[in-house]
C-alpha positions as a Markdown table, in Angstrom:
| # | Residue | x | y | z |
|---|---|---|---|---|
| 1 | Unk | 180.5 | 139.8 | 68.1 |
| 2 | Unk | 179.4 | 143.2 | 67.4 |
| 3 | Unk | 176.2 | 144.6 | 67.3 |
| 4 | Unk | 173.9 | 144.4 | 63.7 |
| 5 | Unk | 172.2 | 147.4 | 62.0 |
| 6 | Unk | 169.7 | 146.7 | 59.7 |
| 7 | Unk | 167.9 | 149.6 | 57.7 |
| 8 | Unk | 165.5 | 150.5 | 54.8 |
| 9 | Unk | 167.4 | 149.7 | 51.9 |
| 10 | Unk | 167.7 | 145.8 | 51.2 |
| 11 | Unk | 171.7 | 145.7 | 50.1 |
| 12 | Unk | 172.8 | 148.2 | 52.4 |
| 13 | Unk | 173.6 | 147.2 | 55.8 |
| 14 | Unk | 175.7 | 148.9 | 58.6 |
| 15 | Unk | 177.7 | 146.3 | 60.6 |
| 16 | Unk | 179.6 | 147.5 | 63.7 |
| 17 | Unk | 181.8 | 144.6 | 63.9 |
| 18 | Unk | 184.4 | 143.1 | 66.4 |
| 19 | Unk | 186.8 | 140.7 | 65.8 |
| 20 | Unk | 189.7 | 138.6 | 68.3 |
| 21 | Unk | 192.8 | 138.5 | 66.4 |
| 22 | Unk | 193.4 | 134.6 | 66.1 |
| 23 | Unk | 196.8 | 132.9 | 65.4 |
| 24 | Unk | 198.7 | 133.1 | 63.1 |
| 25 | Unk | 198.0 | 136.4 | 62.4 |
| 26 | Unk | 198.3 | 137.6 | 59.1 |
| 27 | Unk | 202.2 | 139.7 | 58.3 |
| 28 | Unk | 200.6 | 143.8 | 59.1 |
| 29 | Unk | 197.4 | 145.6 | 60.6 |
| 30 | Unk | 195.3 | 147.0 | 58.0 |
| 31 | Unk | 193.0 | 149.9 | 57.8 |
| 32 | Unk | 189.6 | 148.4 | 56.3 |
| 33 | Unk | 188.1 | 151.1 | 53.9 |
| 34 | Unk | 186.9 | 148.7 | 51.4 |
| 35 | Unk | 186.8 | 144.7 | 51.5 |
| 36 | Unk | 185.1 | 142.2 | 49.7 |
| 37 | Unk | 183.6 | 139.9 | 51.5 |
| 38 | Unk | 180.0 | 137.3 | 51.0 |
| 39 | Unk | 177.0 | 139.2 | 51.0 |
| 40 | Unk | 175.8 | 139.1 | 55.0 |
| 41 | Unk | 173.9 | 136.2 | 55.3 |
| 42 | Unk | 175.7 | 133.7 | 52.8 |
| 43 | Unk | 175.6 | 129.7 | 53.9 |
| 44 | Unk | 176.0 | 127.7 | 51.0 |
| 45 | Unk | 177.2 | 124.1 | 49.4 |
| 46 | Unk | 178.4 | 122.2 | 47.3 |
| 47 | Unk | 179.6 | 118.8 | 46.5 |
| 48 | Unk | 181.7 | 117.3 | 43.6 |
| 49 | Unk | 182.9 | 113.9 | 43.1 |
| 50 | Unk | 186.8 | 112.9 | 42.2 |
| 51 | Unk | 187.5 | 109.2 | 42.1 |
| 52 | Unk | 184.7 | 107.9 | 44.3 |
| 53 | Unk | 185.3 | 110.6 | 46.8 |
| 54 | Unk | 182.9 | 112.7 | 47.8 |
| 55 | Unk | 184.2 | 117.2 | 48.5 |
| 56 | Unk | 181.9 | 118.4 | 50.5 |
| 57 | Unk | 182.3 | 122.6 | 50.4 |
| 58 | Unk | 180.7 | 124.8 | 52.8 |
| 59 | Unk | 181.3 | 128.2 | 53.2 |
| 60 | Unk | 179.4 | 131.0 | 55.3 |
| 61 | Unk | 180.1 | 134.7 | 56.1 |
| 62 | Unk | 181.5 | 134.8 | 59.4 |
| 63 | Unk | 182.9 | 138.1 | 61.3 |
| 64 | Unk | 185.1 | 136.9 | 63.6 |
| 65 | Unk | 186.9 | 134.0 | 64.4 |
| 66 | Unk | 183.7 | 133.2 | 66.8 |
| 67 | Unk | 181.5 | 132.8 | 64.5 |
| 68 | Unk | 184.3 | 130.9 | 62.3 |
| 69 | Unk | 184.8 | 128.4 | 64.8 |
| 70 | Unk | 181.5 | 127.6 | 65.4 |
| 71 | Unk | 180.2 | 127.4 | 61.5 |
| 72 | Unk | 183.9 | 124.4 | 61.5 |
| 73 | Unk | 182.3 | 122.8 | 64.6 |
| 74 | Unk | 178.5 | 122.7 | 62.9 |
| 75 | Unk | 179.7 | 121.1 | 59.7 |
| 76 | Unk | 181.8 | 118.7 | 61.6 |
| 77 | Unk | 178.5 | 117.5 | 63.4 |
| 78 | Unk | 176.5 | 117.5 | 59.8 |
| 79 | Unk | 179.4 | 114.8 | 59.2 |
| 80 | Unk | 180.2 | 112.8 | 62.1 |
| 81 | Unk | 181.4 | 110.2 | 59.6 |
| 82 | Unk | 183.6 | 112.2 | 57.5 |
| 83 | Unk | 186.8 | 110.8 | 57.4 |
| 84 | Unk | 188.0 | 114.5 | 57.2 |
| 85 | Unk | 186.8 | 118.4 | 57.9 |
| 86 | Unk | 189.2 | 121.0 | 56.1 |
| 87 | Unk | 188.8 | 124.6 | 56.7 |
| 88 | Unk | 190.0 | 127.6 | 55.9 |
| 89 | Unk | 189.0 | 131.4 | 56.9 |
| 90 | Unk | 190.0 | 135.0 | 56.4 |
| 91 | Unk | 188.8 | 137.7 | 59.2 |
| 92 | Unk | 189.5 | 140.9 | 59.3 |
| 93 | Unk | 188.9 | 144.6 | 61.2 |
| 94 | Unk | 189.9 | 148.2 | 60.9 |
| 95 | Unk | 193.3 | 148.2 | 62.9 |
| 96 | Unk | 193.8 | 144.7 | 63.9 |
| 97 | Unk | 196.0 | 142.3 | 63.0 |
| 98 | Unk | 193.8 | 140.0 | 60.0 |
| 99 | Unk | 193.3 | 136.7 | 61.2 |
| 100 | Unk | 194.0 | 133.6 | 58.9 |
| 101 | Unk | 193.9 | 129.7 | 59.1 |
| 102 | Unk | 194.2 | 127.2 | 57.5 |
| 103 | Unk | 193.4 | 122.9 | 58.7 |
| 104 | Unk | 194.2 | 119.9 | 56.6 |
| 105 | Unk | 192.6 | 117.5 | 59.4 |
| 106 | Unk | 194.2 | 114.7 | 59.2 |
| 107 | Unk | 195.4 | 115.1 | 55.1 |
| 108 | Unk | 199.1 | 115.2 | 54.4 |
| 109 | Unk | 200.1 | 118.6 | 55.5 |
| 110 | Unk | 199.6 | 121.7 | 52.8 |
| 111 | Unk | 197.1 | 119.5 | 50.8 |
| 112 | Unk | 193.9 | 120.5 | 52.3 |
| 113 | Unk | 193.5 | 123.9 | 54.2 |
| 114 | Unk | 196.6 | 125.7 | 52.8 |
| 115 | Unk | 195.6 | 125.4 | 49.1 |
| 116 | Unk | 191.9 | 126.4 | 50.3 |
| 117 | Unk | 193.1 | 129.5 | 51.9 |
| 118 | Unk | 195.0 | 130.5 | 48.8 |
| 119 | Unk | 191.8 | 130.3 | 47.1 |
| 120 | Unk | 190.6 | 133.0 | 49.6 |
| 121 | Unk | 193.4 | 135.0 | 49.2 |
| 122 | Unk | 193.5 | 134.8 | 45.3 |
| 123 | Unk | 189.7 | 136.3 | 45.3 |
| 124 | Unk | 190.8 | 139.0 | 47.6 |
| 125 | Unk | 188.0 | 137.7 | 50.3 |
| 126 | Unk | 187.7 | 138.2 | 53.9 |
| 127 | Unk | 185.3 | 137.6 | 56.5 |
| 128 | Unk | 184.7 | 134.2 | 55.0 |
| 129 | Unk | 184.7 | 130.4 | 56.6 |
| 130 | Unk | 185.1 | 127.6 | 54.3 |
| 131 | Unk | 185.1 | 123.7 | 55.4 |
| 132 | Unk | 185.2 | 121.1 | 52.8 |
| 133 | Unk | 184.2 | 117.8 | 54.1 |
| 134 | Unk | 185.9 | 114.4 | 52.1 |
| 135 | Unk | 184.5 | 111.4 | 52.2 |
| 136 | Unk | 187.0 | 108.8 | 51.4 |
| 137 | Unk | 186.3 | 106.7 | 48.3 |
| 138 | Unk | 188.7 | 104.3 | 48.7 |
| 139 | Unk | 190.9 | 105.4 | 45.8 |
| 140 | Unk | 194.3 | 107.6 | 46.6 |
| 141 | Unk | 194.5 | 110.5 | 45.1 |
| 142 | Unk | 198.7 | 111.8 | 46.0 |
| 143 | Unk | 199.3 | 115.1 | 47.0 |
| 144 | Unk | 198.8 | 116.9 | 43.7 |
| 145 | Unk | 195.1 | 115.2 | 43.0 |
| 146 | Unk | 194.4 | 116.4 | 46.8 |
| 147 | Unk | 195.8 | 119.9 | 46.3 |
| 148 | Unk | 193.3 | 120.1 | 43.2 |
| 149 | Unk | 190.2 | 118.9 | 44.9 |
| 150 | Unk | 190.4 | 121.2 | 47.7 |
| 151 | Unk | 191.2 | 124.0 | 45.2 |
| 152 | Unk | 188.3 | 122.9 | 42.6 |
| 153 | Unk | 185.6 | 122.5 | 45.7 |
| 154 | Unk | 186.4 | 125.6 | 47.3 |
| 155 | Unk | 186.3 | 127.5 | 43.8 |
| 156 | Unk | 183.1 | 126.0 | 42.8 |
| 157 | Unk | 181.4 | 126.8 | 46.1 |
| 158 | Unk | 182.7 | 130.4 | 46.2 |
| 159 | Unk | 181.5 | 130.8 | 42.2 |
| 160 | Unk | 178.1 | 130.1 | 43.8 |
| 161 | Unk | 178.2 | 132.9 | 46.2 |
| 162 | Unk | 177.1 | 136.5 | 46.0 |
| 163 | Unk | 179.2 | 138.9 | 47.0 |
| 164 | Unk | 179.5 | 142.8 | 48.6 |
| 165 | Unk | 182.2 | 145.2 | 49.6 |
| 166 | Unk | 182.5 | 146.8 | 53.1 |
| 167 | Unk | 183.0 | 150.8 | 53.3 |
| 168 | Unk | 183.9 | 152.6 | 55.7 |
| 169 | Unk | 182.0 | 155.4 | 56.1 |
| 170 | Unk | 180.4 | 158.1 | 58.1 |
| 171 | Unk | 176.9 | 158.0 | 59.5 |
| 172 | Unk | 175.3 | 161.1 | 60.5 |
| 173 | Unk | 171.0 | 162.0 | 60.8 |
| 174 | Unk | 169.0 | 164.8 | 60.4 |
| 175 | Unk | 165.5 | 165.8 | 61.4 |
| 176 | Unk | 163.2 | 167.5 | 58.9 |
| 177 | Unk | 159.9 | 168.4 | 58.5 |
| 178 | Unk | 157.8 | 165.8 | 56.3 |
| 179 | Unk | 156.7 | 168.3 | 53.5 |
| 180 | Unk | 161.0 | 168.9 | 52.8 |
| 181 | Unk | 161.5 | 165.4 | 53.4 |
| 182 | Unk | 161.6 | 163.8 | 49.7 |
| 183 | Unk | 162.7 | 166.8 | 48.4 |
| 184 | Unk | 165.6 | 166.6 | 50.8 |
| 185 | Unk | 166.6 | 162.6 | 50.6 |
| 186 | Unk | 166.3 | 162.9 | 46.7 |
| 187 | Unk | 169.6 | 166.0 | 46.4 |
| 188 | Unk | 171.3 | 163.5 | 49.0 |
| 189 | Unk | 171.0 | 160.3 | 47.0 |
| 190 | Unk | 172.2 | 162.3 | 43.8 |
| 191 | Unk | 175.1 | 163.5 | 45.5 |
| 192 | Unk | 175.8 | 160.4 | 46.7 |
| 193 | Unk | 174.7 | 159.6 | 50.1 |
| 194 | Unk | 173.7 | 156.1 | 50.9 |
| 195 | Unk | 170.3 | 156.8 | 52.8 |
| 196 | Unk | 170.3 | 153.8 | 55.8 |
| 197 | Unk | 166.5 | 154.8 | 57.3 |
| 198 | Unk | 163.7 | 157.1 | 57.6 |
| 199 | Unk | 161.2 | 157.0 | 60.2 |
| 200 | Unk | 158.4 | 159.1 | 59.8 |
| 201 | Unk | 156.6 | 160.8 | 62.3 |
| 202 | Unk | 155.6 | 164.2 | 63.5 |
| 203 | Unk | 159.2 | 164.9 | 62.1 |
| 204 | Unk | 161.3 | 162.7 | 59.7 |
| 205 | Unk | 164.2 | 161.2 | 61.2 |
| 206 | Unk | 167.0 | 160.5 | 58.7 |
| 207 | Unk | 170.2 | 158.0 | 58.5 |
| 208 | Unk | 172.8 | 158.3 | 55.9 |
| 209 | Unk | 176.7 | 157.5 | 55.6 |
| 210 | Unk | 179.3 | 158.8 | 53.2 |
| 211 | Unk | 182.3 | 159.1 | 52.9 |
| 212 | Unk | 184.3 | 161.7 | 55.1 |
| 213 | Unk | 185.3 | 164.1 | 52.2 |
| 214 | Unk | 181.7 | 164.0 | 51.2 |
| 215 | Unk | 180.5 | 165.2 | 54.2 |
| 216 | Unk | 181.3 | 169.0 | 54.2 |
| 217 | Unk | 179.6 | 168.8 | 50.7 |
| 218 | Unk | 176.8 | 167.1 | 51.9 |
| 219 | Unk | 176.0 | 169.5 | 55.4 |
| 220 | Unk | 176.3 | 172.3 | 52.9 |
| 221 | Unk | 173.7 | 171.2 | 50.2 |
| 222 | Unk | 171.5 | 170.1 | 53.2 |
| 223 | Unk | 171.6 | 173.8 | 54.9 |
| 224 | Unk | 171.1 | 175.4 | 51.2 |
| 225 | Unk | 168.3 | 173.5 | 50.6 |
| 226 | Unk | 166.4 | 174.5 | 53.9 |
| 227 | Unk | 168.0 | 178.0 | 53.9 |
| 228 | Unk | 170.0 | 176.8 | 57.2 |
| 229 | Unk | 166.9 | 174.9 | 59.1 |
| 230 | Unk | 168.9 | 171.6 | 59.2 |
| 231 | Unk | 171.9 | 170.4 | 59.9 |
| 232 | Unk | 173.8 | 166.9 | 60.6 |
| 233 | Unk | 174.5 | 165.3 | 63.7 |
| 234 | Unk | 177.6 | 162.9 | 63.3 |
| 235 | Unk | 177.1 | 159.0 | 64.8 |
| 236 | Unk | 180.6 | 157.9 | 63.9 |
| 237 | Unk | 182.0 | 155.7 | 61.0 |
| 238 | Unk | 180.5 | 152.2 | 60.8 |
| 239 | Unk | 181.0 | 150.1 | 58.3 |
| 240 | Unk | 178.1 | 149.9 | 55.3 |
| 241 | Unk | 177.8 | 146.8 | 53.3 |
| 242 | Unk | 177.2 | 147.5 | 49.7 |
| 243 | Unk | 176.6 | 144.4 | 47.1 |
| 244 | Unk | 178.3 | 144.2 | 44.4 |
């Protein structure tokens, strides 16, 4: 599990994240500039009734298949008299193989997990855990009233849900007098930079990311603004969370 930034700004969070590619493994790598994922933090449910049956959905964010494993394993103990525990996740990291799964748990195979996970995929969602927990109500419902309860719980729950997008971007900080300070931070914002922190002391230390190509831009701006008393000093790329 990698390491959490928090800073300043409420919807903006930088996540270095680490995730073990779990099988089976989705069909390529990927290189994660932008995915949609639940807003850090999401644990939610919801429950709807077909036929006397009770469809438990849960879903959580969850960045790796970790923290996937053990948000399945917690709901399972919530309902230690559930006749059934379907899940369904969607991980993924910059240049891994994106890890998928998908359990039916005891319902007729492809009924369960398999039409929860196309829900996933269909709303282009990663870094998300869903288990939908049935209690039997004695009627059957055949494969295709299965299919659409899974389906309709999982969509209800995820309609529920507030969502973000993960960028990949660059982090870098500066130090600056305080009288240049807000001077300084507001060009940055209105070229674009995502300001992470400020701590303010004798000097003003500043966080922001951007992306790459805006970074020449951005070192530029900064030494014309202070006639060449600043500069940047890069931290690397981490990923920001930014809510939709």
């Amino acid at each position: 599990m990698g390491q959490k930034y928090a800073y300043s700004k409420g919807i903006i969070r930088a996540k270095l994240v680490s995730f073990e590619p779990d099988s089976p493994p989705c069909d390529n790598k990927i290189t994660m500039s932008s995915l949609r994922v639940l807003r850090s933090g999401t644990s939610l449910s919801h429950e709807i009734e077909i036929k006397r049956s009770r469809f438990i959905a849960a879903i959580a964010r969850t960045d790796s298949p970790e923290e996937a494993r053990t948000f399945i394993n917690s709901v399972k103990e919530q309902h230690p008299q559930a006749r059934h525990n379907c899940s369904a996740w969607m991980i993924a990291e910059e240049g891994q193989s994106p890890s998928q799964h998908s359990s039916d748990d005891g319902e007729p195979s492809g009924t369960a997990g398999t039409p929860m996970l196309d829900v996933l995929k269909r709303n282009e969602l990663w870094n998300v855990t869903v288990v939908v927990t049935r209690y039997f109500g004695g009627i059957l419902l055949g494969a295709g009233g299965l299919v659409r309860a899974y389906s309709s719980a999982t969509s209800e729950a995820l309609a529920l849900a507030s969502f973000a997008r993960l960028e990949a971007l660059t982090v870098v900080e500066t130090e600056l007098d305080p009288i240049d300070a807000g001077r300084i931070e507001a060009e940055l914002r209105r070229m674009g930079a995502q300001v992470l922190s400020t701590e303010w002391g004798q000097s003003v230390l500043m966080r922001l990311a951007m992306a790459f190509e805006q970074l020449q831009s951005a070192a530029a701006l900064l030494a014309n603004l202070s006639s060449g008393k600043y500069s940047f000093r890069e931290l690397g790329q981490r990923y920001i969370e930014i809510e939709e």
